[in-house]
N, C-alpha and C positions, 0 to 999 in steps of 0.2 A: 168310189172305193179304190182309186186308185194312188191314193196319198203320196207320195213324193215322183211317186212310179219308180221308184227302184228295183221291184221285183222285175218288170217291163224292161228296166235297163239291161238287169244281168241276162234274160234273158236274149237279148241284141251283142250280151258280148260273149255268149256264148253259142251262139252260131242262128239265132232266128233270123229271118230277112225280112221280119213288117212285125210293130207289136200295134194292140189299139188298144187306148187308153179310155176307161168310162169311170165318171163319177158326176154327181149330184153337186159338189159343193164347187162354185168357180174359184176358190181361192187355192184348191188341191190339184184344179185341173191347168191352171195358170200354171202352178209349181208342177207340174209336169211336161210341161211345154216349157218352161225357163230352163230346166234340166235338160231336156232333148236339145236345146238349142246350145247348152253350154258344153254337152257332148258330141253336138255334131252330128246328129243320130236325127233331125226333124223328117229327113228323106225317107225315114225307115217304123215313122209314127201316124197314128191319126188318134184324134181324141174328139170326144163325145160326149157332152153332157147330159147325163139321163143318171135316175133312179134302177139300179139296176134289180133291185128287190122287190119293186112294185111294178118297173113295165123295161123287160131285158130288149132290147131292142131286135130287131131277125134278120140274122146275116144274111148279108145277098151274098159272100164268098164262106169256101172252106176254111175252115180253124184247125190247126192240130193240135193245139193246145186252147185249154181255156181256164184261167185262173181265177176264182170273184171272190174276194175275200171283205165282207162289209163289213163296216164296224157294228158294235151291238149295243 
């Protein structure tokens, strides 16, 4: 669910210092990693392929934010 990851972007140009991107689909999650790299920004990403509706993964670190917006 994380589609182009623009929401992840502005969030990096608004002062986060790590975003982590998660979806199910490689073609969404490619395009989100071709964006961080076109941005400049891959130091400041990780991405994860998973289902996040059916099994969220369990952070080993703090989140201050958490965004999950699935499609329906």
């Amino acid at each position: 669910c994380c589609g182009s990851g623009s929401v992840c972007f502005e969030c990096l140009s608004r002062g986060a210092k790590s975003v982590f991107f998660i979806d199910k689909d490689l073609t969404h999650l490619n395009l989100a990693k071709k964006n961080a790299k076109l941005l400049n920004v891959e130091d400041a990403c990780q991405f994860l392929a998973s289902d996040v509706k059916n099994n969220l993964p369990k952070a080993s670190k703090k989140f201050d934010f958490i965004f999950i917006d699935p499609p329906y």
